[in-house]
PDBQT receptor file of N, H, CA, C and O in Angstrom, charges set to zero:
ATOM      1  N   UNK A   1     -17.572 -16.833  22.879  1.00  0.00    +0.000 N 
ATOM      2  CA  UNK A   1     -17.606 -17.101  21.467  1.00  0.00    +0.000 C 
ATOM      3  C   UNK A   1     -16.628 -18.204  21.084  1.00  0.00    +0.000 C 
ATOM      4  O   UNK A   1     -16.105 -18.247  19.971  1.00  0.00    +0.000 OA
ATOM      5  N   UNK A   2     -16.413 -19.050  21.999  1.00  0.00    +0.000 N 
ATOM      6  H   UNK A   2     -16.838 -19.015  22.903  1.00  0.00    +0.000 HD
ATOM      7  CA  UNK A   2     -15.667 -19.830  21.833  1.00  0.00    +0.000 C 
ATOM      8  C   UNK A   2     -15.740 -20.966  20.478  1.00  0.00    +0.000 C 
ATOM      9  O   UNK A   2     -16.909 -21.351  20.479  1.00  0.00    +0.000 OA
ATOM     10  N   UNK A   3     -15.181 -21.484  19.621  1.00  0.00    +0.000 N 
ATOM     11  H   UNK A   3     -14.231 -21.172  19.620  1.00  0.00    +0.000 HD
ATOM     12  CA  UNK A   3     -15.346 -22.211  18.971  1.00  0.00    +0.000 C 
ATOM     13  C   UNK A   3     -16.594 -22.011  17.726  1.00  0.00    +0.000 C 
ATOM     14  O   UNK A   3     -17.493 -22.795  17.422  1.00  0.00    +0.000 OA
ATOM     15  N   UNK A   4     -16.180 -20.324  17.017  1.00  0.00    +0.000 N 
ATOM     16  H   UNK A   4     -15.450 -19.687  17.264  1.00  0.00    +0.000 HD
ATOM     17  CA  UNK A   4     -17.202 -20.194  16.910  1.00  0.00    +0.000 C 
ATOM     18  C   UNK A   4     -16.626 -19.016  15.659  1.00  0.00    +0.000 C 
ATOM     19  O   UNK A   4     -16.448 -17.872  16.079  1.00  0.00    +0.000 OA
ATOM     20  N   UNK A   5     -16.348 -19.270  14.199  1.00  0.00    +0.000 N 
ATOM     21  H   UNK A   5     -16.492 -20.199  13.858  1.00  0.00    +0.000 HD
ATOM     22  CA  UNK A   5     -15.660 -18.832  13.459  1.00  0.00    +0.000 C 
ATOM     23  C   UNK A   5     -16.328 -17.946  12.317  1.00  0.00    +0.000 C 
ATOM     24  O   UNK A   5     -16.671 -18.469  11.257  1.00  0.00    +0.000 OA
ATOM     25  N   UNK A   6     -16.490 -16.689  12.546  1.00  0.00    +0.000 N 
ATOM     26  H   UNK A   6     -16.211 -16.264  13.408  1.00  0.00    +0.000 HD
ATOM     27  CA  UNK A   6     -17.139 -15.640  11.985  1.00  0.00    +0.000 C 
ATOM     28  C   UNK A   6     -16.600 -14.709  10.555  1.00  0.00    +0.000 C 
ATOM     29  O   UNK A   6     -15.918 -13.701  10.745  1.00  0.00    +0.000 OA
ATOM     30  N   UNK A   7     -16.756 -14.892   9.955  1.00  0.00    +0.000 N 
ATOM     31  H   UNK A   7     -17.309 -15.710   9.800  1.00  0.00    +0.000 HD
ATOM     32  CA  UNK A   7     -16.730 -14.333   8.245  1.00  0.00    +0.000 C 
ATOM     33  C   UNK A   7     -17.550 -12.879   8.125  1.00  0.00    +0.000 C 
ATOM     34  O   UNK A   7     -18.752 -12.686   7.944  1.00  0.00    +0.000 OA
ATOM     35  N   UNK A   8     -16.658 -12.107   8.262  1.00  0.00    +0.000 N 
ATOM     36  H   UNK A   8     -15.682 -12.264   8.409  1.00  0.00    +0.000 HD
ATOM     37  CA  UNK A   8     -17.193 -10.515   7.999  1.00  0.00    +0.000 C 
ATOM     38  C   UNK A   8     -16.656  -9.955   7.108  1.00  0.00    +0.000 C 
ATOM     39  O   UNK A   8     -15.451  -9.731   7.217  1.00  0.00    +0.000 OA
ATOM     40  N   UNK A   9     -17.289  -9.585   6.056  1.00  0.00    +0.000 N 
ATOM     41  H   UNK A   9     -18.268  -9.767   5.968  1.00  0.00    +0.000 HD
ATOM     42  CA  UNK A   9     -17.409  -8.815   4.535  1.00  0.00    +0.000 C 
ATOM     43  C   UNK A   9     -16.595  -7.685   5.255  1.00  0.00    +0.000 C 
ATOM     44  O   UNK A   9     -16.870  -7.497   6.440  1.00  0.00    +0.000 OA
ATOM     45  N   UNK A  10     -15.675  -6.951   4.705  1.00  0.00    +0.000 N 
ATOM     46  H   UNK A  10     -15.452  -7.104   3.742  1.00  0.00    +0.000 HD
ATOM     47  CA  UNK A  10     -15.357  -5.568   4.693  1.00  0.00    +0.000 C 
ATOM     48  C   UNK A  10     -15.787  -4.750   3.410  1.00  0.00    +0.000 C 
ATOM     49  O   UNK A  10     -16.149  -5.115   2.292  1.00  0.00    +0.000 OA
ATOM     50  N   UNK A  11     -15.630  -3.628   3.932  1.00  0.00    +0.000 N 
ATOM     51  H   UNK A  11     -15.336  -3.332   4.841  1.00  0.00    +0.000 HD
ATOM     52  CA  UNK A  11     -15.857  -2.324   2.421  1.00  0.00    +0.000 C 
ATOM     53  C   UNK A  11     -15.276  -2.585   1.797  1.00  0.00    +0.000 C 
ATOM     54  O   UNK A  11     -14.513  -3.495   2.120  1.00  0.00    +0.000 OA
ATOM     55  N   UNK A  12     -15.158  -1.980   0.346  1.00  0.00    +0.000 N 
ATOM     56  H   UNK A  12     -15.778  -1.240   0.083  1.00  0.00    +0.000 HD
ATOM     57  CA  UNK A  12     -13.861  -1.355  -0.045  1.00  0.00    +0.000 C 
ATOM     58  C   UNK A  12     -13.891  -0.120  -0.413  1.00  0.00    +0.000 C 
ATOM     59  O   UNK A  12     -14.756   0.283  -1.190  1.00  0.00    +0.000 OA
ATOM     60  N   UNK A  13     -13.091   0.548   0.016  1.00  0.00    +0.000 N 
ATOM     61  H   UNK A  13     -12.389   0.220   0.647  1.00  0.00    +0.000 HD
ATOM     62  CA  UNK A  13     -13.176   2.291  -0.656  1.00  0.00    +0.000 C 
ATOM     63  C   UNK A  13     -13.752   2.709   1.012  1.00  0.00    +0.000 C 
ATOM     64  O   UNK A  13     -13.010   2.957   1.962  1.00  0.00    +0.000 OA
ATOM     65  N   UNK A  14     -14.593   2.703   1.022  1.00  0.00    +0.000 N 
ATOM     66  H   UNK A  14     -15.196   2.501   0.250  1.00  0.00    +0.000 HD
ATOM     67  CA  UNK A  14     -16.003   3.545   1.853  1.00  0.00    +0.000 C 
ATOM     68  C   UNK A  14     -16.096   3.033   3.251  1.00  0.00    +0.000 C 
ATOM     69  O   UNK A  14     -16.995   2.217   3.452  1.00  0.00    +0.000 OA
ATOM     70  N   UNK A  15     -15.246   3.401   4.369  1.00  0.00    +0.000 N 
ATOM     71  H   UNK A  15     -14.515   4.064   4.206  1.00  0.00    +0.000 HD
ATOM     72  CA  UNK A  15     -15.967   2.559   6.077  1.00  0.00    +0.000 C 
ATOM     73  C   UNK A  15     -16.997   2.905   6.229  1.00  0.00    +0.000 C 
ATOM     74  O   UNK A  15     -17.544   2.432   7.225  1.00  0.00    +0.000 OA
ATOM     75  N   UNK A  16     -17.682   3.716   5.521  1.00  0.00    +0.000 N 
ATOM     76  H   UNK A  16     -17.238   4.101   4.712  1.00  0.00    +0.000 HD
ATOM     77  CA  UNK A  16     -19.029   4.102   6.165  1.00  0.00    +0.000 C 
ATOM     78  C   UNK A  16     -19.985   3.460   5.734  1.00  0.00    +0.000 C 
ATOM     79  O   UNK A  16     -21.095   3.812   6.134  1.00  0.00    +0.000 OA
ATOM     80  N   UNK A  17     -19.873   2.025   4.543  1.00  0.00    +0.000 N 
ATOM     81  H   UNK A  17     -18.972   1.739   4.218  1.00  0.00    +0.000 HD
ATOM     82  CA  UNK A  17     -20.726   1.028   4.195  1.00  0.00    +0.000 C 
ATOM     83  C   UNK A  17     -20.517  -0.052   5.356  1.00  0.00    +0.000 C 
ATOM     84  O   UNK A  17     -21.246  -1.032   5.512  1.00  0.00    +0.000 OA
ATOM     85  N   UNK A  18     -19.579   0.226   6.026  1.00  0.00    +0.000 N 
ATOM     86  H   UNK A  18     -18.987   1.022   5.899  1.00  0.00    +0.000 HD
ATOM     87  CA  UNK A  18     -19.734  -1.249   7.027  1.00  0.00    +0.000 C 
ATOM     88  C   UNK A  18     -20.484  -1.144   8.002  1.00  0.00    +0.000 C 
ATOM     89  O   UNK A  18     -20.713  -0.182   8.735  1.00  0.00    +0.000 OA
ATOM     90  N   UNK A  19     -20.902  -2.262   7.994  1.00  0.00    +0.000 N 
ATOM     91  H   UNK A  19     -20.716  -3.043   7.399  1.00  0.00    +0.000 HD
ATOM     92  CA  UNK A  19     -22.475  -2.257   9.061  1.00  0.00    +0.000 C 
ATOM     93  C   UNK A  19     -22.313  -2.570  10.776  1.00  0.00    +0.000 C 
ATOM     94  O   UNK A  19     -21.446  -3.021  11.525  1.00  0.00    +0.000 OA
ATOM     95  N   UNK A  20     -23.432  -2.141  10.864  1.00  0.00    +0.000 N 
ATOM     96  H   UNK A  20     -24.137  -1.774  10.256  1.00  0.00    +0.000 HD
ATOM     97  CA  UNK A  20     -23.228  -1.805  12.687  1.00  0.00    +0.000 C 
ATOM     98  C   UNK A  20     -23.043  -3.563  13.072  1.00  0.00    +0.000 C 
ATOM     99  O   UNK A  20     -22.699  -3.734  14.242  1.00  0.00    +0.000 OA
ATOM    100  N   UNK A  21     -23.161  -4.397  12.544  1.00  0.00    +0.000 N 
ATOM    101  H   UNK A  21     -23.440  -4.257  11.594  1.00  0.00    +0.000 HD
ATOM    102  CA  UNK A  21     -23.392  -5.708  12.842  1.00  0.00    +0.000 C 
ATOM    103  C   UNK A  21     -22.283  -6.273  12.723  1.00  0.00    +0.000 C 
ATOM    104  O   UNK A  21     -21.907  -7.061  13.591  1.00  0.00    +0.000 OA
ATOM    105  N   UNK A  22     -21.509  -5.987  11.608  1.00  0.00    +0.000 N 
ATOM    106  H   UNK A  22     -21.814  -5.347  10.902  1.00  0.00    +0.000 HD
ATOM    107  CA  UNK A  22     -20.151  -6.249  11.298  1.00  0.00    +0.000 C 
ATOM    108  C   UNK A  22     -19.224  -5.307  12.560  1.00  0.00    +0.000 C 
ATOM    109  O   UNK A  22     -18.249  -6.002  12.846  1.00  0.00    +0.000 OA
ATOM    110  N   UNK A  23     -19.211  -4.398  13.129  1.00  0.00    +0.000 N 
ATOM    111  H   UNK A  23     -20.003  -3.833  12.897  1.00  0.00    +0.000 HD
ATOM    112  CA  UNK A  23     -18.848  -3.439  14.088  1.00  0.00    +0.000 C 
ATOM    113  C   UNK A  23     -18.470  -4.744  15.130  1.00  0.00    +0.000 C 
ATOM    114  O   UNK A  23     -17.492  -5.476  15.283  1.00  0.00    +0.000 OA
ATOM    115  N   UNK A  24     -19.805  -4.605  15.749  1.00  0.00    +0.000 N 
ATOM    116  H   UNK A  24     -20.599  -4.010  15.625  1.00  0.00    +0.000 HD
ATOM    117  CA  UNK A  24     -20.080  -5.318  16.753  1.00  0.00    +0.000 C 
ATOM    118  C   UNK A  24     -19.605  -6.835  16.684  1.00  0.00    +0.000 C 
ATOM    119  O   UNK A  24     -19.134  -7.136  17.781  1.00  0.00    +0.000 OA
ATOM    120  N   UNK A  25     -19.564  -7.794  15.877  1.00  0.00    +0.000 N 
ATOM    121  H   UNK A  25     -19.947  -7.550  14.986  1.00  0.00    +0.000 HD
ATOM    122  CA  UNK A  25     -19.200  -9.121  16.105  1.00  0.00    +0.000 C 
ATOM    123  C   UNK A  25     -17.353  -8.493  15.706  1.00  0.00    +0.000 C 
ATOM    124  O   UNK A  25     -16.581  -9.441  15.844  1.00  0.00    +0.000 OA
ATOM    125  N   UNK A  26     -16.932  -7.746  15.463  1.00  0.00    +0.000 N 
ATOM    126  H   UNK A  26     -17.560  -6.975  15.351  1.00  0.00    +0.000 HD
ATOM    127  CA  UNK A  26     -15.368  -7.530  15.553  1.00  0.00    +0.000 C 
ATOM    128  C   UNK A  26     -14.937  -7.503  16.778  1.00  0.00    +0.000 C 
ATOM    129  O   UNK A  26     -14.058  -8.219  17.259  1.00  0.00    +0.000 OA
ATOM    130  N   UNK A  27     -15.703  -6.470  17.429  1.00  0.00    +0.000 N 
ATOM    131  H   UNK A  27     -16.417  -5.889  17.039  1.00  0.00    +0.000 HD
ATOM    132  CA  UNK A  27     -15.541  -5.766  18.779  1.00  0.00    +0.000 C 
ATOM    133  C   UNK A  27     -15.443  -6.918  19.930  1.00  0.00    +0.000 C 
ATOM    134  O   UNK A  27     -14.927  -6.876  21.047  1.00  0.00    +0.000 OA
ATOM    135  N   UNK A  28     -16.143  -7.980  19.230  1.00  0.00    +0.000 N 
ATOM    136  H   UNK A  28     -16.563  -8.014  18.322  1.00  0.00    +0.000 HD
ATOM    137  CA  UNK A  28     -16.473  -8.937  20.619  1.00  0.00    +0.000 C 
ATOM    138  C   UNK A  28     -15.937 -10.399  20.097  1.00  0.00    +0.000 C 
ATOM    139  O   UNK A  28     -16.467 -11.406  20.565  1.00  0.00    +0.000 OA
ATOM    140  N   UNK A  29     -15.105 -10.490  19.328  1.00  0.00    +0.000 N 
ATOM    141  H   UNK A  29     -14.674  -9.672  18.947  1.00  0.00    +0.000 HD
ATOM    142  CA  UNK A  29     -14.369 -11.998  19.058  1.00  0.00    +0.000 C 
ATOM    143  C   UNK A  29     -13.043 -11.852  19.800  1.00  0.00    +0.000 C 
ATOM    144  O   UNK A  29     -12.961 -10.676  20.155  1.00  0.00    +0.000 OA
ATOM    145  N   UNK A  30     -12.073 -12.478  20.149  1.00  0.00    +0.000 N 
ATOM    146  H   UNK A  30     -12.140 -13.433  19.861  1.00  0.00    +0.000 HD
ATOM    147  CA  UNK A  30     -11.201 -13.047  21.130  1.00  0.00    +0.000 C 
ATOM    148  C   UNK A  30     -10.099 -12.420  20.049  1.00  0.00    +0.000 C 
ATOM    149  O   UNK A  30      -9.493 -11.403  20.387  1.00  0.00    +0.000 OA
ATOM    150  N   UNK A  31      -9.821 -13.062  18.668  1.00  0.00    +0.000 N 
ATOM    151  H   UNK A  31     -10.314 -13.888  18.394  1.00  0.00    +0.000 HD
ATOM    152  CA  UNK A  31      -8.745 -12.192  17.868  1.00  0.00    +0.000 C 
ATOM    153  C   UNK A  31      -9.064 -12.088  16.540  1.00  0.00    +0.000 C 
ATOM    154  O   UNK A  31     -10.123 -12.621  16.209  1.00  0.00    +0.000 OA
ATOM    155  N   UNK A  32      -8.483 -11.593  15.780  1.00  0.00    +0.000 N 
ATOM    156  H   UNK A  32      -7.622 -11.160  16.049  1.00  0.00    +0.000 HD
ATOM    157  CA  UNK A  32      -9.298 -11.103  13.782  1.00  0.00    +0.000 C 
ATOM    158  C   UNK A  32      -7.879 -11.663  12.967  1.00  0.00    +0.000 C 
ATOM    159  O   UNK A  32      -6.813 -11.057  13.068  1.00  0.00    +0.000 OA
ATOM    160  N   UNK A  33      -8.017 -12.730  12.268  1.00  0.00    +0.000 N 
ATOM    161  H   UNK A  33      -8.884 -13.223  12.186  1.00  0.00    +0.000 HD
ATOM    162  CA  UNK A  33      -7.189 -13.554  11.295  1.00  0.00    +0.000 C 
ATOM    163  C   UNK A  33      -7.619 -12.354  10.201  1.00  0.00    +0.000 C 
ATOM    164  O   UNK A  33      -8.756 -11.939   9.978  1.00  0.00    +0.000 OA
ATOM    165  N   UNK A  34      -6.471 -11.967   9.645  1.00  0.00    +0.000 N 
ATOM    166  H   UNK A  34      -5.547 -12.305   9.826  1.00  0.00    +0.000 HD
ATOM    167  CA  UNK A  34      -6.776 -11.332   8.342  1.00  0.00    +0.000 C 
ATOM    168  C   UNK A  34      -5.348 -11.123   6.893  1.00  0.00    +0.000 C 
ATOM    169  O   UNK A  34      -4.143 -10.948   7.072  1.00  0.00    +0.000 OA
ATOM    170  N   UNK A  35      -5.960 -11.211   5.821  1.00  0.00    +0.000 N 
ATOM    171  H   UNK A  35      -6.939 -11.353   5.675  1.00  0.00    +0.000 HD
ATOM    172  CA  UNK A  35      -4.912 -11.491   5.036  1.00  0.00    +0.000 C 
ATOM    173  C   UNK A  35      -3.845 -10.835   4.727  1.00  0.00    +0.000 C 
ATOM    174  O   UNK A  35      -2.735 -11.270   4.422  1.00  0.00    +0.000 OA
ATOM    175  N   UNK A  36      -4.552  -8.818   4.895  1.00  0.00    +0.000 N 
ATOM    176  H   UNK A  36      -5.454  -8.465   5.142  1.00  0.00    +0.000 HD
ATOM    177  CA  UNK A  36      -3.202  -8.258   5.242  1.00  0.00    +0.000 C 
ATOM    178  C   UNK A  36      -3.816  -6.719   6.054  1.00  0.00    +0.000 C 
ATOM    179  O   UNK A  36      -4.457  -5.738   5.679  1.00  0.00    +0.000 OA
ATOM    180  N   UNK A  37      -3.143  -7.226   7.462  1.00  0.00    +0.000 N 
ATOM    181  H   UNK A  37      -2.622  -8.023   7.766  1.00  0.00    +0.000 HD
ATOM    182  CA  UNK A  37      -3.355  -6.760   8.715  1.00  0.00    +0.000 C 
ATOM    183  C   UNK A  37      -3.206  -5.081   8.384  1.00  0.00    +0.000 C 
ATOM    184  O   UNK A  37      -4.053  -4.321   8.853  1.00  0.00    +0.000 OA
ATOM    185  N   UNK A  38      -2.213  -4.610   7.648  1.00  0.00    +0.000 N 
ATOM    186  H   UNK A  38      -1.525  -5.227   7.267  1.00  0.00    +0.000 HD
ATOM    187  CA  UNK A  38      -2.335  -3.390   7.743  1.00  0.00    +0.000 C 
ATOM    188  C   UNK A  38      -3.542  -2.373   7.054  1.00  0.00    +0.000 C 
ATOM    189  O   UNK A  38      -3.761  -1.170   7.198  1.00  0.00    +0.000 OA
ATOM    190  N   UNK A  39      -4.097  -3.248   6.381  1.00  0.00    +0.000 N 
ATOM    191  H   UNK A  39      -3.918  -4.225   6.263  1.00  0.00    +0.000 HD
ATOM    192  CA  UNK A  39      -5.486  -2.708   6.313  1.00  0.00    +0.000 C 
ATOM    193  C   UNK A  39      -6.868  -2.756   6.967  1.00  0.00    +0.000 C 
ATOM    194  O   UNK A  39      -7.808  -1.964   6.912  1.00  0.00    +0.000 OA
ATOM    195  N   UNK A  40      -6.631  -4.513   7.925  1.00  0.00    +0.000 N 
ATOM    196  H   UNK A  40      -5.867  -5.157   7.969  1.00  0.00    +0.000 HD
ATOM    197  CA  UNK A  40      -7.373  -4.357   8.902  1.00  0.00    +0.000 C 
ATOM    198  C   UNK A  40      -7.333  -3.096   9.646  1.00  0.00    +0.000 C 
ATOM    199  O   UNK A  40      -8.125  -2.154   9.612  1.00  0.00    +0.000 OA
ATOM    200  N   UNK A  41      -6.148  -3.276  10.395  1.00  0.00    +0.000 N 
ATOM    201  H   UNK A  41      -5.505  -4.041  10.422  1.00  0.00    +0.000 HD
ATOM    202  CA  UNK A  41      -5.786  -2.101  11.242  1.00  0.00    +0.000 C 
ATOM    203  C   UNK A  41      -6.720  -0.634  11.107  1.00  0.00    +0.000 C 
ATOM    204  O   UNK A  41      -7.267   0.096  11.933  1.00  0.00    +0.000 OA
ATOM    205  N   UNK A  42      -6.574  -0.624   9.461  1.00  0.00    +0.000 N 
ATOM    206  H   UNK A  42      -6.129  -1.218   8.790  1.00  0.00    +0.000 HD
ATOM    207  CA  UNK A  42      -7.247   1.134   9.537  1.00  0.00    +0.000 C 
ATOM    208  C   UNK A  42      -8.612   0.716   9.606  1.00  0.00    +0.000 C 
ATOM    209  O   UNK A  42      -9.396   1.363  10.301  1.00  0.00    +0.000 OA
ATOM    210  N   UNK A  43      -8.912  -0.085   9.096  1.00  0.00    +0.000 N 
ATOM    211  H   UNK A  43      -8.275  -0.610   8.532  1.00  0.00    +0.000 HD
ATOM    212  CA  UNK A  43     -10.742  -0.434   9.446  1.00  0.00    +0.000 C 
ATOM    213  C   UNK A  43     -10.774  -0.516  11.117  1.00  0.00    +0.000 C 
ATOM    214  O   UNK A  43     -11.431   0.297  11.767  1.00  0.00    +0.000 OA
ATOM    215  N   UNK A  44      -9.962  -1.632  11.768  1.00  0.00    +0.000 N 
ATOM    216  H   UNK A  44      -9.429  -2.292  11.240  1.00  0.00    +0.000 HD
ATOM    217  CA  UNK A  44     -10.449  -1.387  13.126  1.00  0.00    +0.000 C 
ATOM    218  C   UNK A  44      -9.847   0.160  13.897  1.00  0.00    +0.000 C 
ATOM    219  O   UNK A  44     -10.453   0.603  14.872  1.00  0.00    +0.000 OA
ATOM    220  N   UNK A  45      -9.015   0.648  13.517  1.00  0.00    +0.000 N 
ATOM    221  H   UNK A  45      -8.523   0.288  12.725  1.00  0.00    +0.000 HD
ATOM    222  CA  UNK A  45      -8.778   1.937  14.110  1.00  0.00    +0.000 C 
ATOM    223  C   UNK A  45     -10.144   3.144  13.790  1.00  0.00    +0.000 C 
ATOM    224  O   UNK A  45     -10.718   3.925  14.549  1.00  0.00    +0.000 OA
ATOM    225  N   UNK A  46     -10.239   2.977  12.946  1.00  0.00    +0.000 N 
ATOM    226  H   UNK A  46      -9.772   2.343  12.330  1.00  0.00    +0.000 HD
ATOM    227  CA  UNK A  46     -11.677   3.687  12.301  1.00  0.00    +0.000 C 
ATOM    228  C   UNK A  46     -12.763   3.518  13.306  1.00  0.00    +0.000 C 
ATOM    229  O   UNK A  46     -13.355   4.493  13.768  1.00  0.00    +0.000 OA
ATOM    230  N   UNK A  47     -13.000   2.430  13.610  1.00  0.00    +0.000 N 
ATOM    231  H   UNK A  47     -12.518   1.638  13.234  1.00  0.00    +0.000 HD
ATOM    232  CA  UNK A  47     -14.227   2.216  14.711  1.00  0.00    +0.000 C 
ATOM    233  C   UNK A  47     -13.849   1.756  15.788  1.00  0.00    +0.000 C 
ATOM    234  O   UNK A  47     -14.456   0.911  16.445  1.00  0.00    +0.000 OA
ATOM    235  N   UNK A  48     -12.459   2.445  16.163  1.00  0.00    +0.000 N 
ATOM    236  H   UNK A  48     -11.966   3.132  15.630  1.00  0.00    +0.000 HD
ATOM    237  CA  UNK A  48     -11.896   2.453  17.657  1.00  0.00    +0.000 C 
ATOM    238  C   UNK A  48     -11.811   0.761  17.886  1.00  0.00    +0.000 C 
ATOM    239  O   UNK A  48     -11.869   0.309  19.029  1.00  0.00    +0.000 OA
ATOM    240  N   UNK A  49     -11.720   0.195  17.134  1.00  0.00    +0.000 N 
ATOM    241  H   UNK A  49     -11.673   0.563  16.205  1.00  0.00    +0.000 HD
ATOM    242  CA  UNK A  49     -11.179  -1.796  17.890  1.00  0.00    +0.000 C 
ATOM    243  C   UNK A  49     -10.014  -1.924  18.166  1.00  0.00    +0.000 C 
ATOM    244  O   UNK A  49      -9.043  -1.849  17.413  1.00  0.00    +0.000 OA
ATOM    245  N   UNK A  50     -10.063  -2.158  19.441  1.00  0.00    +0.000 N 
ATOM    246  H   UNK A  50     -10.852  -2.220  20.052  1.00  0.00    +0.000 HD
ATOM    247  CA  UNK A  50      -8.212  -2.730  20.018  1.00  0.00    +0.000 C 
ATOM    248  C   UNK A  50      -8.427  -4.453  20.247  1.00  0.00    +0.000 C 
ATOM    249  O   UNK A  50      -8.780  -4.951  21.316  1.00  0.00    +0.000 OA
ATOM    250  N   UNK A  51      -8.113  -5.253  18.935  1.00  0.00    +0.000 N 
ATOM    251  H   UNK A  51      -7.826  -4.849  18.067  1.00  0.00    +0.000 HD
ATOM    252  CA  UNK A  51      -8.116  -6.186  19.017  1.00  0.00    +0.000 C 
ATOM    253  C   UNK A  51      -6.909  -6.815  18.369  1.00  0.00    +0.000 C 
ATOM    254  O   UNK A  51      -6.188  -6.284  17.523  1.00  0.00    +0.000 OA
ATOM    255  N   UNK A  52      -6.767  -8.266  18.989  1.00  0.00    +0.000 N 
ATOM    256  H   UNK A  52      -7.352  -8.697  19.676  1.00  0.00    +0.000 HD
ATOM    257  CA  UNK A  52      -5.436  -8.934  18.154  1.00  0.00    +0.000 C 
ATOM    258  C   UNK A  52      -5.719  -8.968  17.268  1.00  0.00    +0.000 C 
ATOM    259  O   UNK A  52      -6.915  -9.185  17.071  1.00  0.00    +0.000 OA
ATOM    260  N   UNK A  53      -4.587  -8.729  15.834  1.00  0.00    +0.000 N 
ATOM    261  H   UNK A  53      -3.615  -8.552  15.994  1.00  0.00    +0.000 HD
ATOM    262  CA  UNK A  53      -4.778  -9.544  14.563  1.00  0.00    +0.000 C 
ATOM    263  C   UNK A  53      -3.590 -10.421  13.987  1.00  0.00    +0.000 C 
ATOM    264  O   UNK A  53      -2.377 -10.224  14.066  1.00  0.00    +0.000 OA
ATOM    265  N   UNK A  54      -4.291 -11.439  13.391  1.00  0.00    +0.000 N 
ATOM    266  H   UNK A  54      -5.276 -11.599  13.328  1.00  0.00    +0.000 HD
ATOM    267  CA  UNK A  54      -3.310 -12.368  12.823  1.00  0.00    +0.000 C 
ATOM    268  C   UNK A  54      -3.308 -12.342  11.350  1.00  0.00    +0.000 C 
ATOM    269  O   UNK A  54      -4.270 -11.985  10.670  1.00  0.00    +0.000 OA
ATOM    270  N   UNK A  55      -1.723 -12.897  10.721  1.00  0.00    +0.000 N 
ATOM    271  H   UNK A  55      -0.941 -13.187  11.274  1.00  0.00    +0.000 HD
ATOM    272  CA  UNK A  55      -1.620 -12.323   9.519  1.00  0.00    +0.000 C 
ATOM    273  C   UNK A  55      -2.092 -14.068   8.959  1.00  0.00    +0.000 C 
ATOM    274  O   UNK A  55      -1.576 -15.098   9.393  1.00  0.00    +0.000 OA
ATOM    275  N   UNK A  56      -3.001 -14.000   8.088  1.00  0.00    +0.000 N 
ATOM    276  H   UNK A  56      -3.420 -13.163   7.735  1.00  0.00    +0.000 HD
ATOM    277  CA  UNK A  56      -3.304 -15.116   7.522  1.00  0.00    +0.000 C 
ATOM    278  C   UNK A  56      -2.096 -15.364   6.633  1.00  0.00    +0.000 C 
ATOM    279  O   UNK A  56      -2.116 -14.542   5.716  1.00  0.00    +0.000 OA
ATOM    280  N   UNK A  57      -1.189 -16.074   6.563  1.00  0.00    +0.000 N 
ATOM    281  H   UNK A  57      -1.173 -16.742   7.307  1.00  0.00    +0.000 HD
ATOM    282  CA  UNK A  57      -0.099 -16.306   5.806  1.00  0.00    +0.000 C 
ATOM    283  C   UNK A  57      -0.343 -17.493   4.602  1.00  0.00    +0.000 C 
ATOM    284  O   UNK A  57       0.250 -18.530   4.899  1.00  0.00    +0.000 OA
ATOM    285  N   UNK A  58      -0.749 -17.535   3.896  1.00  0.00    +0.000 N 
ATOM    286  H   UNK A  58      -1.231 -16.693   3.655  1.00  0.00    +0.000 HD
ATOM    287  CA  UNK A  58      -0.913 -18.580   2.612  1.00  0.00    +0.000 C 
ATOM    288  C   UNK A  58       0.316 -18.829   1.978  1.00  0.00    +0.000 C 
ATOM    289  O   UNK A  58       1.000 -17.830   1.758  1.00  0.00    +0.000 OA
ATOM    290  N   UNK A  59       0.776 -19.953   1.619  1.00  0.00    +0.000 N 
ATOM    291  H   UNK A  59       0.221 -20.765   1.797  1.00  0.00    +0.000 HD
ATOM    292  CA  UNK A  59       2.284 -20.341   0.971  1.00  0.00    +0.000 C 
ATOM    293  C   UNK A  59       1.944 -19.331  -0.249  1.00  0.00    +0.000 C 
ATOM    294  O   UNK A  59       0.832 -18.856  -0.481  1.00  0.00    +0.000 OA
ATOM    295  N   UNK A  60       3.161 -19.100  -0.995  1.00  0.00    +0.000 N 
ATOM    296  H   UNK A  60       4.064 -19.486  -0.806  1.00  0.00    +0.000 HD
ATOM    297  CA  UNK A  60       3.335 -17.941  -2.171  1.00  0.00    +0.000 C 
ATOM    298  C   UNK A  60       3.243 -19.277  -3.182  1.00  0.00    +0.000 C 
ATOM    299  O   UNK A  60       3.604 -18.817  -4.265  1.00  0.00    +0.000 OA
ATOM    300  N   UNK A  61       3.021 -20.332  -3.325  1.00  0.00    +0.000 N 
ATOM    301  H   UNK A  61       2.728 -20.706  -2.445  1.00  0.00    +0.000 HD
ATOM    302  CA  UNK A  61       3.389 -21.182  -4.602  1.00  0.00    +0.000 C 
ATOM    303  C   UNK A  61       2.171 -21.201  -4.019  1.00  0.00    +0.000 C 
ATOM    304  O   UNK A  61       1.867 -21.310  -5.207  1.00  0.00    +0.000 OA
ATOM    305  N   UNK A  62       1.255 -21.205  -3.461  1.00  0.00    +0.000 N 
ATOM    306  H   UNK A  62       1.502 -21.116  -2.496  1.00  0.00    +0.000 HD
ATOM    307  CA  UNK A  62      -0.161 -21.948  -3.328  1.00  0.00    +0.000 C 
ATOM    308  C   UNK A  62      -1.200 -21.549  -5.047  1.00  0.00    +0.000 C 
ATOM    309  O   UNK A  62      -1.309 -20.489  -5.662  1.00  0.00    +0.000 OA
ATOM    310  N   UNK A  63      -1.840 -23.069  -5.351  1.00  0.00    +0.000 N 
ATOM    311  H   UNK A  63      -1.751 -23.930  -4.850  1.00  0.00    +0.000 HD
ATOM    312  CA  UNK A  63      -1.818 -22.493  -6.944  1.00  0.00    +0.000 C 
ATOM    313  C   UNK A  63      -3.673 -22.556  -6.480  1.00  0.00    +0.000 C 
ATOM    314  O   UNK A  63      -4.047 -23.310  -5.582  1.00  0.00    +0.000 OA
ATOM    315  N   UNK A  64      -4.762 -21.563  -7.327  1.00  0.00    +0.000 N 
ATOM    316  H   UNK A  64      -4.459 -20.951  -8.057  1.00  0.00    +0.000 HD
ATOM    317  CA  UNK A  64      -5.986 -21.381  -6.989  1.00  0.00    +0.000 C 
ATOM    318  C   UNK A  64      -6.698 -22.143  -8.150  1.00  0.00    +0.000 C 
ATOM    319  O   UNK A  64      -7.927 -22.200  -8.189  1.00  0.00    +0.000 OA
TER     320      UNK A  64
């Protein structure tokens, strides 16, 4: 999956809305960039993923 940058919707509230498709492309990417890891974590602990995660860090003055 090299070079090859995947965007997966999470729940909110409910793991049992996340889809077997979303499961599976977690399970099988190299590491999971996410904005705040300790909630990844319980999503991938939920469906057993032992994968790296990285904390997407955005500057705090960054203006939207």
């Amino acid at each position: 999956m090299s070079g090859i940058l995947y965007v997966v919707g999470t729940p909110i509230g409910n793991l049992s809305d996340f889809s077997p498709r979303a499961v599976e492309t977690l399970a099988n990417v190299d590491f999971i960039a996410a904005e705040d890891t300790r909630v990844t974590l319980k999503l991938l602990n939920h469906f057993d993923i032992k994968k790296e995660t990285r904390r997407n860090n955005m500057p705090k003055n960054f203006k939207r």
